[in-house]
C-alpha positions in Angstrom: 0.0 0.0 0.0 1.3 3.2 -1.4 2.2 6.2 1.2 -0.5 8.4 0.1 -2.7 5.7 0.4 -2.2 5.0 3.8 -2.7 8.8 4.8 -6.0 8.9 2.8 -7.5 6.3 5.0 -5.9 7.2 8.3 -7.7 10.9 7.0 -10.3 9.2 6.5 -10.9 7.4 9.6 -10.4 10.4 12.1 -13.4 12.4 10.1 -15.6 9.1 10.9 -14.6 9.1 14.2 -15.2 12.5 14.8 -18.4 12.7 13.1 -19.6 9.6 15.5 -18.2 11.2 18.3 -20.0 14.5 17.4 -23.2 13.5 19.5 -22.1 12.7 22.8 -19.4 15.5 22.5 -22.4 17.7 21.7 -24.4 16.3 25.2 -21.4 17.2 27.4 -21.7 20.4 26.0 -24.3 20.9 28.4 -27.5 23.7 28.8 -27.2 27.1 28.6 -30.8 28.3 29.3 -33.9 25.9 30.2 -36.9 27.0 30.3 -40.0 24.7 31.9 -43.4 26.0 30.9 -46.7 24.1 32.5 -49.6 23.7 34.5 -50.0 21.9 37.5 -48.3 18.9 36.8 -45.4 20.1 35.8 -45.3 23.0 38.7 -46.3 20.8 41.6 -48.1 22.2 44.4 -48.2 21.3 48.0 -44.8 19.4 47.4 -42.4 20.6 49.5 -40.5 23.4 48.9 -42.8 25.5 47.4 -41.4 29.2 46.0 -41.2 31.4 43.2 -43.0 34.5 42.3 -46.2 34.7 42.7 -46.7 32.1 45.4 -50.2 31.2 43.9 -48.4 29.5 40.9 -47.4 26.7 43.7 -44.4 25.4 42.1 -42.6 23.4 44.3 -38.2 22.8 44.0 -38.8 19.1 43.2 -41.2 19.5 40.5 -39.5 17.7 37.6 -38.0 20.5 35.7 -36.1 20.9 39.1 -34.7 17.8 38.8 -34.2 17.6 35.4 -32.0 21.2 35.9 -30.0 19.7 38.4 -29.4 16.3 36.6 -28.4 18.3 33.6 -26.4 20.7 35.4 -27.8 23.3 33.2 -26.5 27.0 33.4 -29.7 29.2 33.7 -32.9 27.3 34.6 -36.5 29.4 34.2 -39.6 27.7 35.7 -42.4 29.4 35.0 -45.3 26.7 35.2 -48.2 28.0 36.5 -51.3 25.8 38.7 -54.3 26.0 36.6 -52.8 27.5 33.8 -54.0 26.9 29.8 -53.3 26.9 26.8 -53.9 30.8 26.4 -51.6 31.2 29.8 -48.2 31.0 27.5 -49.0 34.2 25.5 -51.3 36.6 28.5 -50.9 37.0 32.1 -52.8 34.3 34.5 -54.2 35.8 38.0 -53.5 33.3 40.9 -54.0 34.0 44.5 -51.5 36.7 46.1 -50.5 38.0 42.6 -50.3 37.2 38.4 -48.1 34.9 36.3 -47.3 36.3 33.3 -47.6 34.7 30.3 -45.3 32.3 30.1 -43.8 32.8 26.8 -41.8 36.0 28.0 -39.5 33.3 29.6 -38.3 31.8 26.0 -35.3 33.4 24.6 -33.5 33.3 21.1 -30.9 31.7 22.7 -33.0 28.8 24.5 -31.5 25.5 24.9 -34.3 23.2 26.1 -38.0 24.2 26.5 -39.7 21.5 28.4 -43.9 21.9 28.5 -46.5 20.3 30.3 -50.3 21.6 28.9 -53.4 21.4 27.7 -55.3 19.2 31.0 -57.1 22.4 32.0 -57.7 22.9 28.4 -60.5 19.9 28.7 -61.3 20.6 32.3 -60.1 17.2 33.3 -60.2 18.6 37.2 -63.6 19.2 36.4 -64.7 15.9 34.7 -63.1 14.3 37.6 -65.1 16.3 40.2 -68.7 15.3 37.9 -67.9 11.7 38.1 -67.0 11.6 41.5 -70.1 13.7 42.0 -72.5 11.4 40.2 -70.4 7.8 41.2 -73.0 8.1 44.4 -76.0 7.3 42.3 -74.3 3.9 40.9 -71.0 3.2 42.3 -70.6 0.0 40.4 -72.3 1.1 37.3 -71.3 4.3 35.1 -73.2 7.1 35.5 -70.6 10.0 34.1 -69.8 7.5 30.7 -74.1 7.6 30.6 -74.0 11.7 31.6 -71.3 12.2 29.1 -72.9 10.7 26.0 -76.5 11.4 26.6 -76.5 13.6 23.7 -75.4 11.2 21.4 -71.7 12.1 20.9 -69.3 12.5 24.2 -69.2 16.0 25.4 -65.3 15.4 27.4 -63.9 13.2 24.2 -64.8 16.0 22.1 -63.4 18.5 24.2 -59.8 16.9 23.4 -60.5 16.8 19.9 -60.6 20.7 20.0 -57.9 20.9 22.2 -55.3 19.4 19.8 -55.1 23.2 18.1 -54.6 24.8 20.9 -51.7 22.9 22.0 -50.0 23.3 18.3 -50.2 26.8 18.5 -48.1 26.4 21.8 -45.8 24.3 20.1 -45.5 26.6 17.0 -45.5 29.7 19.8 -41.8 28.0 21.4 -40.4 27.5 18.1 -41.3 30.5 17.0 -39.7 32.2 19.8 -36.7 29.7 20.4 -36.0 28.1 16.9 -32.9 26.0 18.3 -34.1 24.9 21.4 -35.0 21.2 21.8 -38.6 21.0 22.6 -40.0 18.3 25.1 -43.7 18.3 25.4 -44.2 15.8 28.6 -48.1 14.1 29.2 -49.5 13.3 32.3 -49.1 10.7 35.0 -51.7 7.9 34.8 -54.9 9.0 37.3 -56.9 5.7 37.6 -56.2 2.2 36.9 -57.3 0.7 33.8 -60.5 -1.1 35.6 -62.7 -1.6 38.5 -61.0 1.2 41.1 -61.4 1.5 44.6 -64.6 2.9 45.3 -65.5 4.6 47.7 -61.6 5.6 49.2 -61.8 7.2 45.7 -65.0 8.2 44.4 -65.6 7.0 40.8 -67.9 4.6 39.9 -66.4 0.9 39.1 -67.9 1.2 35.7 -66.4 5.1 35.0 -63.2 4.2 35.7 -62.2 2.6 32.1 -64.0 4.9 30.7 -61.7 7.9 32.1 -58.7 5.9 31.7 -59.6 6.0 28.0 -60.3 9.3 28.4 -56.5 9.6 29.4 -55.2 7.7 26.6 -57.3 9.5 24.2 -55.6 12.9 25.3 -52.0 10.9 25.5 -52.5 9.8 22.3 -53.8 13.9 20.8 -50.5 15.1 22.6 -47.9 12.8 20.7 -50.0 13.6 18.1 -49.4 17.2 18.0 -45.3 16.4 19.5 -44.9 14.6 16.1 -46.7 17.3 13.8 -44.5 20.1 15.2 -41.1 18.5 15.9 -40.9 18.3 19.3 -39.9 15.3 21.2 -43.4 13.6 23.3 -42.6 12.2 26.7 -45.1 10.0 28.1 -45.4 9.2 32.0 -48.7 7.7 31.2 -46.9 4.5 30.1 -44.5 3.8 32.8 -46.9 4.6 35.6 -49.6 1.3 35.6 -49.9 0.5 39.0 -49.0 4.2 40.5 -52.1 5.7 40.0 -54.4 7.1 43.1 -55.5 3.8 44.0 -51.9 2.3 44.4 -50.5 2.2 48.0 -49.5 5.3 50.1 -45.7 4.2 49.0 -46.7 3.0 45.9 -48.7 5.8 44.2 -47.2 8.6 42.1 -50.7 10.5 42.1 -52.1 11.4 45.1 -56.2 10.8 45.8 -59.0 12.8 46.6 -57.2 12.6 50.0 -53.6 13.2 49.6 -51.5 10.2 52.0 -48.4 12.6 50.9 -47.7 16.2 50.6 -49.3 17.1 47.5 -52.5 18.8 46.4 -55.8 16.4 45.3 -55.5 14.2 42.2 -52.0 15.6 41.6 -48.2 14.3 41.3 -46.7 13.6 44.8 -42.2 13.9 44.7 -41.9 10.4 43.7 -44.4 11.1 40.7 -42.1 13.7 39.7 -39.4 12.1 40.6 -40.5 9.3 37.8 -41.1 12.3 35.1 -37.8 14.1 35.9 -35.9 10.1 34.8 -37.9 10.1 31.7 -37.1 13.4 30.7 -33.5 12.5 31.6 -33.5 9.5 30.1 -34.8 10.9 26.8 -32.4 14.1 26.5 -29.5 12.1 27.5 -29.9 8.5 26.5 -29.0 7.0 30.0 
C-alpha cells in the first residue's frame, strides 16, 4: 500500500470518528438556558418546597423541571409553570392567589436551549370531569353514570373537548419554536390517574364502571398530545406508560398520584415527589440517552 494511500485512510478514519463522536461531544456540552413551561403537573403544588413569584403559581423545588436542571447541570434554569394555567396562559398574564403569572412565553429566549412543557389538561377541564364523576359515582357506584352523563347527547361532550384541544396545544408548540427556533422541545403528558378497571370505590370516588371509561379518556388525550409532539417537531414524553400501577388507587408508597385525599404532601388528584421524581428520569433518560 502506497504512502499516500495510507494517509488517505488514516484521514479518512479520524473524520468518521469525529463525526460519531459529534453526538455525545455535543451532550457534554451541556445547557445554557432551560426554560419549563406548564400547568400543575409540571409546577407541583403542596410538594415541599414550594417558592417562586407569585406564590399562587405553587411550584414546588422538586417538581421535575427541578430535577431535570439539576441532573443536567444546566447554566440558567426558568420555571415558569403555572397551577391552573392553559393553553392561552403561554402568551397573557394568569391571575392566581397573592399576585399574576405572566404569560409564560416572556420566559423563551432566542438563545434557549431546552424548553420543556407540560399543557393542555385544563384545556379539557379534566379537574372538572373528575369532580362530575365523582359527584354522580353516588347514584351507581358500580355502574357508570358519568360514561351515561357524558354521552347522553349522542356524541361524548369530554372526548370531544380533546379533539378541540389538539389546536390549541399546536399553536403552543408553534408559539416556542417560533420564539426559540434551536431549542430542543420536550412536550411531557401526564401521570396515569386511575387504573385501567374496577378502582377502589369509595376511598376514591368513581364509579367501578367510570373508571375505564376515564382511563380512556387519558389515553385519548396521550394519544392527541404525541400527536401534535410529532406534527410540530418536538420530542413527546409519556409518564402515562411507565406509571400502571402508580395511580391514586396504588399504596401510600406505591402511588405517584395522590387521591381525593392526599396520603403525601401534594395537592388532590396531583403528582406527589416520587411522581415527579419518575417524570424528571424520563425526561433525563430521553435528553440524554442513559
Amino acid at each position: 500500500m502506497s504512502a499516500a494511500r495510507r494517509c488517505g485512510i488514516a484521514v479518512i478514519s479520524v473524520v468518521a470518528m469525529t463525526l460519531l463522536a459529534t453526538p455525545a461531544a455535543t451532550a457534554e456540552q451541556g445547557i445554557g438556558h432551560y426554560v419549563a413551561l406548564g400547568d400543575s403537573f409540571t409546577a407541583g403544588p403542596f410538594i415541599p418546597l414550594q417558592h417562586g413569584d407569585p406564590i399562587g403559581c405553587a411550584r414546588s423545588t422538586r417538581n421535575y423541571p427541578s430535577m431535570v436542571a439539576a441532573g443536567l447541570d444546566v447554566e440558567e434554569f426558568t420555571d415558569v409553570s403555572c397551577s391552573a394555567a392553559v393553553t392561552e396562559d403561554m402568551t397573557q398574564p394568569q391571575t392566581v392567589p397573592l399576585g399574576v403569572n405572566p404569560p409564560q412565553f416572556g420566559a423563551l429566549r432566542a438563545d434557549t436551549d431546552l424548553v420543556t412543557v407540560g399543557i393542555v389538561g385544563n384545556d379539557i377541564g379534566f379537574s372538572d370531569i373528575l369532580t362530575t364523576c365523582a359527584q354522580l359515582s353516588v347514584t351507581d357506584p358500580h355502574g357508570d353514570p358519568c360514561r351515561e352523563h357524558a354521552t347522553a347527547g349522542g356524541g361524548d361532550i369530554y372526548a370531544e373537548r380533546i379533539d378541540a384541544a389538539a389546536p390549541e396545544l399546536a399553536e403552543v408548540l408553534q408559539g416556542i419554536a417560533a420564539r426559540s427556533p434551536d431549542a430542543t422541545v420536550v412536550l411531557v403528558g401526564y401521570l396515569r390517574i386511575l387504573p385501567p378497571a374496577d378502582g377502589c370505590f369509595p376511598l376514591v370516588p368513581i364509579a367501578r364502571g367510570d373508571v375505564p371509561y376515564l382511563d380512556g379518556l387519558q389515553r385519548q388525550l396521550t394519544e392527541m398530545m404525541a400527536g401534535q409532539a410529532a406534527e410540530h417537531g418536538a420530542l413527546f414524553d409519556d409518564p402515562y406508560a411507565i406509571s400502571l400501577g402508580r395511580d391514586v388507587c396504588a399504596g401510600p408508597l406505591r402511588k405517584w398520584v395522590e387521591g381525593f385525599i392526599p396520603s403525601r404532601p401534594a395537592f388532590p388528584v396531583h403528582p406527589n415527589a416520587s411522581g415527579m421524581q419518575a417524570v424528571a428520569d424520563l425526561v433525563l433518560e430521553t435528553l440524554t440517552g442513559d
